[in-house]
VOGU-3710 file (C-alpha; in Angstrom, 3 decimals, decimal comma):
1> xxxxxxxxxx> 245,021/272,101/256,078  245,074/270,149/253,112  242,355/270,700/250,665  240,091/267,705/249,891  240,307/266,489/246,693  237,837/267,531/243,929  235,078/264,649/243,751  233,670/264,291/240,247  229,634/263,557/240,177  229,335/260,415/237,021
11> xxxxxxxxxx> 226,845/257,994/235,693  228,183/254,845/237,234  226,876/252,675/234,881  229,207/255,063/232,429  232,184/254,090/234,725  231,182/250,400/234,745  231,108/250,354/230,551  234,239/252,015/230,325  235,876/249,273/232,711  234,444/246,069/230,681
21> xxxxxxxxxx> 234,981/247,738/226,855  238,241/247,763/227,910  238,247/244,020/228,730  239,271/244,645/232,671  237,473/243,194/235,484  236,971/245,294/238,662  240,408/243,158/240,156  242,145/244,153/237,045  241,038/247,395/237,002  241,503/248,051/240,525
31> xxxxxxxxxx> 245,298/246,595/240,307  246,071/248,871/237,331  244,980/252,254/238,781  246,662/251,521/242,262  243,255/251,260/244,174  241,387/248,883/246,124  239,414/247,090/244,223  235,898/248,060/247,218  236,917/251,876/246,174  236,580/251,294/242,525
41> xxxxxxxxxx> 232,907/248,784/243,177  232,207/251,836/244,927  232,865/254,387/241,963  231,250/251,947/239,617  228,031/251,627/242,161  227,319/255,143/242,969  228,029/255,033/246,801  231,266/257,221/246,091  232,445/259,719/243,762  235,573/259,304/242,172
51> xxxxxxxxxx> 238,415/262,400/242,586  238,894/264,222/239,106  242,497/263,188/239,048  241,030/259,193/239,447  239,139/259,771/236,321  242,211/260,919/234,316  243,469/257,947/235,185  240,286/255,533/234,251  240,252/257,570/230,882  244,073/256,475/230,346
61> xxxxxxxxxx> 243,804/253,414/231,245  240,635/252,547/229,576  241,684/254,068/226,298  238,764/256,698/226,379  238,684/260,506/226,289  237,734/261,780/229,682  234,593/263,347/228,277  233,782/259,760/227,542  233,525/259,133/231,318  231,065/262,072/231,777
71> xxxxxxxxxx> 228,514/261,171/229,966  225,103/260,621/231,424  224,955/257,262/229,977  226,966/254,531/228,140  227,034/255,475/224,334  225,570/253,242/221,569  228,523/251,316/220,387  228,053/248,070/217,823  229,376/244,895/219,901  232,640/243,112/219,456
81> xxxxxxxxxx> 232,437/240,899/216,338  231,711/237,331/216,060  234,244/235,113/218,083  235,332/232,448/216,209  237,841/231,706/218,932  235,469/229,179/220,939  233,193/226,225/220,756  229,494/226,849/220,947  228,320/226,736/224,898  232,323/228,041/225,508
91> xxxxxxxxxx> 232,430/231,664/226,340  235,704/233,340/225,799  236,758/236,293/226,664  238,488/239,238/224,657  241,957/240,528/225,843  242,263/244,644/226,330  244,582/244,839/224,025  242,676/242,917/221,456  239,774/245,034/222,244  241,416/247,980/221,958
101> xxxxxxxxxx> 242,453/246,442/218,341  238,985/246,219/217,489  238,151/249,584/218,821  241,171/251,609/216,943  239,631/249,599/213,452  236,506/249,988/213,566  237,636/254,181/214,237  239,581/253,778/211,090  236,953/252,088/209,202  234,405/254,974/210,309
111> xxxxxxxxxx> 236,632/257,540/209,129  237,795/255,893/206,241  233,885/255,721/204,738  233,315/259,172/205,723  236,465/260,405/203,715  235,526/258,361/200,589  231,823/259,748/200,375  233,376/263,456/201,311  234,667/263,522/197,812  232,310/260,863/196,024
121> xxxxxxxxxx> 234,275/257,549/196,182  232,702/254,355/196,119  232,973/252,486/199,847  231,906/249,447/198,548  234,560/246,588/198,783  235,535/244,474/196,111  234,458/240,946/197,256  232,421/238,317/196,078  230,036/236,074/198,174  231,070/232,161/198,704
131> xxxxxxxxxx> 228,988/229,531/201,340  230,277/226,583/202,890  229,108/224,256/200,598  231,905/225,685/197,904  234,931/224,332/197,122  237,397/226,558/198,873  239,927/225,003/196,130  237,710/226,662/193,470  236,985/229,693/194,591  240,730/230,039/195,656
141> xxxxxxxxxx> 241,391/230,063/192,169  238,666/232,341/191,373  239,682/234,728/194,098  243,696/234,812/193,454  242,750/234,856/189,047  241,244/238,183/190,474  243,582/239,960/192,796  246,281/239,506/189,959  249,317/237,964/191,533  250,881/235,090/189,470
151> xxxxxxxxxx> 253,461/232,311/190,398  256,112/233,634/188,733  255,401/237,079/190,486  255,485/235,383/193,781  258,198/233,403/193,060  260,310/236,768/192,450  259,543/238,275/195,709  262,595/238,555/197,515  261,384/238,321/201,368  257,966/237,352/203,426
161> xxxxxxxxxx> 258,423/241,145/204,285  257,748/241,920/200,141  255,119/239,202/199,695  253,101/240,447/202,521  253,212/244,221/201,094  251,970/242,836/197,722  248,934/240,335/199,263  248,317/243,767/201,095  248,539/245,527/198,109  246,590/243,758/196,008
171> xxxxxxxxxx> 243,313/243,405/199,229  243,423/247,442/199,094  242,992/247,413/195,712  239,407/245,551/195,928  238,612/248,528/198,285  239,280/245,882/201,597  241,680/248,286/204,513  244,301/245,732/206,132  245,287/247,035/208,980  248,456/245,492/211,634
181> xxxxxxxxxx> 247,930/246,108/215,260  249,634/244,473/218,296  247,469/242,078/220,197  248,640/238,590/222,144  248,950/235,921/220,440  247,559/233,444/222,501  244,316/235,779/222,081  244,121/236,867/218,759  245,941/236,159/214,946  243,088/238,710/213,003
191> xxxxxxxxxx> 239,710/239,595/212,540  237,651/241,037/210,539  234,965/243,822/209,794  231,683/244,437/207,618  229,289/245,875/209,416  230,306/248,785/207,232  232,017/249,907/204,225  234,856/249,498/203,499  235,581/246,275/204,690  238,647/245,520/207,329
201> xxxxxxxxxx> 240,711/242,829/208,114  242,696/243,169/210,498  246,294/240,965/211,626  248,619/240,645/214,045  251,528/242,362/213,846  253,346/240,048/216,746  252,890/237,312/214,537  255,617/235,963/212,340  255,389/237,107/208,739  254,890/234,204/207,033
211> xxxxxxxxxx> 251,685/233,615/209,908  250,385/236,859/209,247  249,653/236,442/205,144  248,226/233,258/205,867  245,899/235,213/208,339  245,402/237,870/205,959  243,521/235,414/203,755  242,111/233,074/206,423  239,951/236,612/207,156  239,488/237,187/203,624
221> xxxxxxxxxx> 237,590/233,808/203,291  235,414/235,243/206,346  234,304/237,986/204,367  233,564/235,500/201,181  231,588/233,653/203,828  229,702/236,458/205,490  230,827/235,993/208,535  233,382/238,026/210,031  235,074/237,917/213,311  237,975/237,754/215,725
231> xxxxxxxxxx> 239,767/234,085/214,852  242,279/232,120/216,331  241,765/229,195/214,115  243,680/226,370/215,945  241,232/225,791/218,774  238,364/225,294/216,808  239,219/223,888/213,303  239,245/220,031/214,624  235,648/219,973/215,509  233,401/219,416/212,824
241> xxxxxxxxxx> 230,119/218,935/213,957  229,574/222,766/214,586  229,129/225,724/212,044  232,108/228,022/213,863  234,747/224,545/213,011  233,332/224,397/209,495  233,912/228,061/208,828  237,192/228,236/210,784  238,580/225,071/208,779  236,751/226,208/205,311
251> xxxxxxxxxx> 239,010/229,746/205,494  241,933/227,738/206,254  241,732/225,600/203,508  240,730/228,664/200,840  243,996/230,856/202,461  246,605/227,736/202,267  244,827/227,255/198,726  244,470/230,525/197,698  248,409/231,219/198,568  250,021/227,787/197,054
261> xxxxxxxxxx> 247,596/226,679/194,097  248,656/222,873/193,691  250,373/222,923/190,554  252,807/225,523/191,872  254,445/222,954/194,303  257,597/221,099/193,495  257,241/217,833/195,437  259,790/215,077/194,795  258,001/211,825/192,338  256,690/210,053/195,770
271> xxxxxxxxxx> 256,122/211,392/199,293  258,411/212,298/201,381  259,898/210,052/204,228  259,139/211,193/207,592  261,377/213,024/209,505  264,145/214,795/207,758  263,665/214,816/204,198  260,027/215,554/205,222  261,332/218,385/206,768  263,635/219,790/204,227
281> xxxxxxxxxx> 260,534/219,497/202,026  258,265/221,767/204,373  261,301/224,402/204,409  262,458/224,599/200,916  258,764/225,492/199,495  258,143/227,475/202,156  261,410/229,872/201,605  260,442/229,514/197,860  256,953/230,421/198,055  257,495/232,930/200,704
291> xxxxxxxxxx> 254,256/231,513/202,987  254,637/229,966/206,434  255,142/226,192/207,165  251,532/225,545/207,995  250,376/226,672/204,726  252,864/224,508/202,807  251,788/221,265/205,127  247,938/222,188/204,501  248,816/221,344/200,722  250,558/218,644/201,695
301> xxxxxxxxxx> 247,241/217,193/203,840  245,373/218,195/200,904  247,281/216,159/198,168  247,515/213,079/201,182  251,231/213,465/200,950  250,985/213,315/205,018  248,013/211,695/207,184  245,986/214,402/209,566  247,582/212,986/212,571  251,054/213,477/211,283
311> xxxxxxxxxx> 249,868/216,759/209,975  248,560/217,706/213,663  252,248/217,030/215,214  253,474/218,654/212,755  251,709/221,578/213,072  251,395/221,792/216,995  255,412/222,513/216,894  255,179/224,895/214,661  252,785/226,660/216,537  254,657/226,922/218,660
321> xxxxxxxxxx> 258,087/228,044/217,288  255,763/230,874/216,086  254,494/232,632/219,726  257,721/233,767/219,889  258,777/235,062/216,604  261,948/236,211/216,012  262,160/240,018/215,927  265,127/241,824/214,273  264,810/245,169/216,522  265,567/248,452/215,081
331> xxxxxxxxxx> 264,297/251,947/214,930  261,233/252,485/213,116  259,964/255,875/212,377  257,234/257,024/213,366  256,021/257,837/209,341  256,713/254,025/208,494  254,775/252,965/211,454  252,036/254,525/211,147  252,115/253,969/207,666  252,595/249,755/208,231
341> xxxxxxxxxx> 249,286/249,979/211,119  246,848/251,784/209,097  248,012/250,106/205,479  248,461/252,193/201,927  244,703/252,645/201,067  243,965/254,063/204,298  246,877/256,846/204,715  246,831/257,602/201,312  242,818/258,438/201,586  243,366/260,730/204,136
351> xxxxxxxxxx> 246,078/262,857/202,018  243,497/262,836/199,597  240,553/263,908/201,484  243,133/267,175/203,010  243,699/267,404/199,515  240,107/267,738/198,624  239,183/270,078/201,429  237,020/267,283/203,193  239,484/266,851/206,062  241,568/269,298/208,403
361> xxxxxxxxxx> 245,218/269,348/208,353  244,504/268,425/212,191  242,235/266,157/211,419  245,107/264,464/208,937  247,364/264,819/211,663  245,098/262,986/214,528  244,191/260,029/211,868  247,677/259,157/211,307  248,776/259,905/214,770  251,303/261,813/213,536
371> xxxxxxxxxx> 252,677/265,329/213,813  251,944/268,207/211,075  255,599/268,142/210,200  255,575/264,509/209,359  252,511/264,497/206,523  254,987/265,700/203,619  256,768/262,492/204,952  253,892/260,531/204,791  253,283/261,812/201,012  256,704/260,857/199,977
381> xxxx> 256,509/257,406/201,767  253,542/256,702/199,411  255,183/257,980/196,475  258,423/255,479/196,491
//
């Protein structure tokens, strides 16, 4: 006779968090773990009790230890940040991935703070406080002035891959973690955090290269603004009459300003023709300032080299051309990866804090994700 399977007593309302901090509804849910979706309502209402070997598979699926899942009731977490995403009255709603994004960040973040104050570091990011009613123009010039990057520097930069290791570069150095995680596109391009120190911003790493500096400092102008959150600029930044447009069109104007000052564009005497040459325009700075399409046609909008409805079409195709960016393949290792998700600042803060007794060489190992063989590799990664 075969034995009945071991039936696990759990907080329901523990079960039910689990599902919907993962972003799944009960169908979703249901679908994923191979159940019927009345057997899982059941679970999550306390008129069954789910097997042992069902919660393993909740916990995997829901990205969440399986201690998580017997608690006695839902932990205390901080919500999702601000959605930027979505009109006022509109409610959106978060993809699981990009939820699990936001999750594995604001982990990161946590443990990034605690390492710093282990061995007496400052948390406190670098950044200075702007408002709407600024000049993103002006502070752009403030802002870049102080992260140290000049024209003739970014002209140098041989690839988008270089320039967006050196924006990086100089965001850690104000104390801000940059982090690259995959999320869908049509969900998320970045976000950002400061609910707690140091500061995150976060970008996509399906994105297109070029797309994901301009992101970088589209959430940098968040956290100038106070007002950090998950963006995906485009289906808000038309509507002016409501603060989430303003903020979502003010951050796109400091990043496109911030990453092409005017005088470091090379526009022919008059404007160019439509079509073509206009074209060939959009391309050549955009190769030669290593930044994406849309930031060079912001600056053209900005100068009124092109109207905004020409500016729109424009920019609708690009859009476009970018949701399914071109990806060269190859074998990454699992040192560079890790090293590319979590950013400089943050791996190398963990070396130190093993270094400094504050951490575990486990603990090293579980913050990277890597193995214990592979931190010597991560110190030598650094070092080049």
């Amino acid at each position: 006779m075969a034995k009945k399977p071991l039936e696990v007593v759990v907080s329901p309302t523990v079960l039910q968090w689990a599902r919907e901090s993962a972003g799944w509804s009960v169908e979703d849910a249901a679908a994923q773990l191979k159940l019927d979706a009345q057997v899982l309502k059941g679970w999550e209402s306390g008129e069954r009790r789910p097997p042992f070997a069902a919660l393993v598979s909740m916990a995997d699926e829901y990205k969440r230890p399986v201690a998580a899942l017997l608690l006695p009731e839902p932990p205390q977490e901080p919500p999702p940040p601000a959605d930027f995403r979505s009109l006022p009255g509109q409610k959106g709603r978060l993809a699981s991935d990009t939820l699990l994004a936001i999750r594995r960040a604001r982990r990161l973040q946590g443990l990034a703070g605690e390492i710093m104050r282990g061995f007496g570091r400052p948390t406190t990011t670098h950044i200075a406080a702007a408002s709407l009613l600024d000049d993103p123009e002006s502070i752009a010039s403030v802002e870049r002035a102080g992260l140290g990057v000049s024209i003739d520097e970014q002209l140098g930069w041989q690839n988008p891959h270089g320039a967006l290791r050196r924006w990086r570069a100089s965001l850690e150095r104000e104390n801000a973690l940059v982090f690259q995680f995959t999320m869908p596109l049509e969900d998320c391009r970045g976000f950002s955090l400061a609910d707690q120190e140091p500061f995150a911003l976060v970008i996509n790493s399906s994105d297109a290269i070029r797309a994901r500096i301009f992101t970088l400092f589209h959430e940098y102008g968040h956290l100038l603004l106070k007002t950090p959150g998950v963006c995906l600029p485009e289906l808000t930044e038309r509507h002016a009459d409501n603060l989430t447009a303003s903020a979502e069109r003010w951050c796109n104007r400091f990043a496109a300003a911030l990453l092409v000052p005017l005088d470091a564009l090379m526009f022919p005497g008059s404007r160019p023709a439509s079509g073509g040459a206009l074209g060939e325009v959009v391309n050549e700075e955009s190769r030669r300032l290593k930044v994406s399409q849309e930031v060079i046609l912001r600056r053209m909008l900005d100068l009124g080299a092109i109207g905004r409805r020409e500016f729109d079409t424009i920019l609708q195709r690009l859009r476009a051309d970018q949701r399914q960016p071109k990806r060269t393949g190859g074998f990454v290792s699992p040192v560079r990866r890790a090293v590319a998700e979590r950013g400089r600042l943050f791996s190398s803060l963990v070396l130190d804090g093993l270094q400094a007794g504050v951490i575990t060489y486990a603990d090293a190992a579980d913050y990277l994700s890597l193995r214990l063989k592979h931190l010597g590799d991560v110190q030598s990664l650094l070092a080049a």
